[in-house]
C-alpha atoms as one frame of an Amber mdcrd trajectory, in Angstrom:
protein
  26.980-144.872  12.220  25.492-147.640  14.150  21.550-147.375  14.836  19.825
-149.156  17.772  18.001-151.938  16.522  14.922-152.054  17.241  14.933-148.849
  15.569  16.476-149.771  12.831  13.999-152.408  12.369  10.743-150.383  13.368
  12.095-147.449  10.363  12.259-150.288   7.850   8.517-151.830   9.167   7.157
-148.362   8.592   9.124-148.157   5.417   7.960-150.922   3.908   4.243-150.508
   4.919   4.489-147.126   3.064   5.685-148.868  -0.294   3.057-151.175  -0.313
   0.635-149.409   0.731   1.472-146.574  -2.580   1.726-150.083  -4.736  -1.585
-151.131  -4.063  -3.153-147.343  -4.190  -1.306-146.787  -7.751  -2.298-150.510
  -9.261  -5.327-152.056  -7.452  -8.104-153.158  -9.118 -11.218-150.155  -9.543
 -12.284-151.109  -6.219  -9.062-150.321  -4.523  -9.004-154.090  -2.998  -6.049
-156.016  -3.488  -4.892-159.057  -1.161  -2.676-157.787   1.532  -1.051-161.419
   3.239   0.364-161.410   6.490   4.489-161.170   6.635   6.573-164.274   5.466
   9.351-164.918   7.782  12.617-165.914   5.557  16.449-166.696   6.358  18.156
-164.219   4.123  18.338-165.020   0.541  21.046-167.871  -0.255  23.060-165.784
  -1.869  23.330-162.903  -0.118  26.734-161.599   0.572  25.346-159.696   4.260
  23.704-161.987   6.388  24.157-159.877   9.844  21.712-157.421  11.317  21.977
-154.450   9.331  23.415-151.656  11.790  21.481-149.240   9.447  18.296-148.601
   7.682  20.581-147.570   5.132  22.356-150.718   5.499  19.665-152.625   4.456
  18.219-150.373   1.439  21.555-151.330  -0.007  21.221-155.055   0.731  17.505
-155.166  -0.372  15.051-152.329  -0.408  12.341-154.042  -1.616  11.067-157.029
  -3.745   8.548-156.449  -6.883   7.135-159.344  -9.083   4.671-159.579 -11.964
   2.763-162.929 -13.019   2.841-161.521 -17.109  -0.422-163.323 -18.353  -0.887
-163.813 -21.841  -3.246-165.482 -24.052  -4.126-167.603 -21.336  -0.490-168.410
 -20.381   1.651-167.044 -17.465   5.239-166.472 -17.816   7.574-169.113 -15.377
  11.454-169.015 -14.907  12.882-171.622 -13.229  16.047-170.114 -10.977  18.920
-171.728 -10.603  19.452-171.420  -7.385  15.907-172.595  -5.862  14.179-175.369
  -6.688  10.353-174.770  -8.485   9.076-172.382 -10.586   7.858-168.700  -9.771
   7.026-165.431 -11.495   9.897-163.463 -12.852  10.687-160.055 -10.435  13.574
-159.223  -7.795  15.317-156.835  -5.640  14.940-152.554  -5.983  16.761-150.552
  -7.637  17.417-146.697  -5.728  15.050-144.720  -6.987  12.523-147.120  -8.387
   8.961-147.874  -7.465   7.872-151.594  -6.732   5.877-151.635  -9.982   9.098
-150.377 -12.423  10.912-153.034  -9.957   8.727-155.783 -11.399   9.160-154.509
 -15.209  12.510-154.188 -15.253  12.731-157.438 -14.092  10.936-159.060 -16.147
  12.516-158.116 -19.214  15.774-159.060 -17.249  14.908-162.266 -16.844  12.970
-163.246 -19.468  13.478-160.959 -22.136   9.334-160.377 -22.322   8.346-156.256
 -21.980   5.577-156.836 -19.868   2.946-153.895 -18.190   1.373-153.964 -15.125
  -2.073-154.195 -14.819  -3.156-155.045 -11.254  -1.642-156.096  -7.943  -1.966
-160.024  -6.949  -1.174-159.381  -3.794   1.241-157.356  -1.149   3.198-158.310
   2.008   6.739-158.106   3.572   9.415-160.359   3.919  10.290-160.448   7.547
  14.609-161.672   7.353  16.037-163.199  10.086  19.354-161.744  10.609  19.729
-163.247  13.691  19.002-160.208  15.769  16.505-158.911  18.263  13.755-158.771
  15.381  13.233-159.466  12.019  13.493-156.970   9.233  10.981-156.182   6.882
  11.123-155.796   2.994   8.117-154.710   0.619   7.157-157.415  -1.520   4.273
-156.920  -4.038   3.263-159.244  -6.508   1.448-156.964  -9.351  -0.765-158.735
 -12.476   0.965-157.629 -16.101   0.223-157.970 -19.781   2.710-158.802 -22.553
   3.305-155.675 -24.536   6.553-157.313 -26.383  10.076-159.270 -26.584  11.096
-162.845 -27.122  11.052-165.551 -24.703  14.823-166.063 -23.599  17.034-166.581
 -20.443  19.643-164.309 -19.349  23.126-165.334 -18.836  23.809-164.065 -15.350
  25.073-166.205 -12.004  24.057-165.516  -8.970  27.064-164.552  -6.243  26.906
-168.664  -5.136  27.936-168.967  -8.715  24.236-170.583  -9.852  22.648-169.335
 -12.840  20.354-166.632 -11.647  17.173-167.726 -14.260  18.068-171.566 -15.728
  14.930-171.947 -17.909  12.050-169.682 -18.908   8.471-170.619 -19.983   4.641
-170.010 -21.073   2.044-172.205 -19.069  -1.478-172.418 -19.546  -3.976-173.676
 -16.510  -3.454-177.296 -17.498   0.866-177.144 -17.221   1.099-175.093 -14.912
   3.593-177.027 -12.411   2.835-178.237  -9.408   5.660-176.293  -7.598   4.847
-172.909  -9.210   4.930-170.561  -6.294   1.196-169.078  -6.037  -0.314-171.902
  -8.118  -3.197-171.640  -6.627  -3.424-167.828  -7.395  -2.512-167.679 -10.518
  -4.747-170.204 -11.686  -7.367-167.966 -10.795  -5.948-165.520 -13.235  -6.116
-167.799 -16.228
């Protein structure tokens, strides 16, 4: 059944304030303060297989519910992976799985992409990807980027392709403050961690 949509996009706004919002209360820092950044606007992902305006909030919580990734910091070093389908390096995380909070996102992520069991600690910071589909607004998706700890597992890269047929994770890496690349998404960030 086909949903109007501006409300369609107004129930996923409100959604994704909610998830964040629990994120931060459940993982923030003893003062309760974590960085809340305004929305990014983003072209859905490259290798999405829906790129129309969803006709559903359920529609879209089966395209992508929400987004969780953890910058795993360890002994001074953050976990990378390089993805083979964007250029630069970034923290390992991805999309929602039903039923999962944004924190057990980020986990279970992590250990899928890098093979590292990892624990959240903190939140780095929290926003929403705001898609263009193309329609009358733009839809919004949780993101929040918690802080983690290694707790175990061996550095390795999974073997998976992305629907474009790129290798989801290509390489997978420890970086101090002093090779940390350049293109590392949240450099700047993150180098406050270490």
């Amino acid at each position: 059944m086909s949903e109007d949509p501006g409300t369609v996009a107004a129930r996923l706004r409100e959604r994704a304030r909610r998830l964040r919002e629990q994120a931060v209360a459940e993982h923030a820092d003893a003062d309760g303060d974590a960085l809340m950044l305004d929305p990014q606007p983003i072209d859905p992902p490259p290798h999405a297989t829906e790129d129309a305006f969803p006709s559903s909030v359920e529609e879209q919580l089966d395209r992508l519910p929400g987004v969780g990734g953890l910058v795993v910091v360890d002994e001074g070093r953050v976990l990378g992976v390089g993805q083979g389908y964007r250029d630069g390096w970034t923290n390992p995380g991805g999309a929602q799985d039903p039923g999962e909070s944004l924190a057990e996102t980020a986990v279970r992520e992590t250990r899928e992409e890098t093979n590292i069991d990892a624990e959240v600690t903190g939140v780095l910071y929290a926003r929403n990807f705001a898609i263009d589909y193309g329609g009358p607004e733009r839809v919004h998706v949780p993101l929040v980027v918690f802080t983690g700890r290694r707790v175990g597992g061996s550095r390795a890269a999974p073997l998976v392709r992305v629907s474009s047929g790129e290798p989801e994770i290509e390489d997978v890496r420890w970086f101090d403050a002093e090779t940390l690349p350049e293109d590392f998404r949240d450099r700047e960030r993150i180098l406050e961690l270490l």
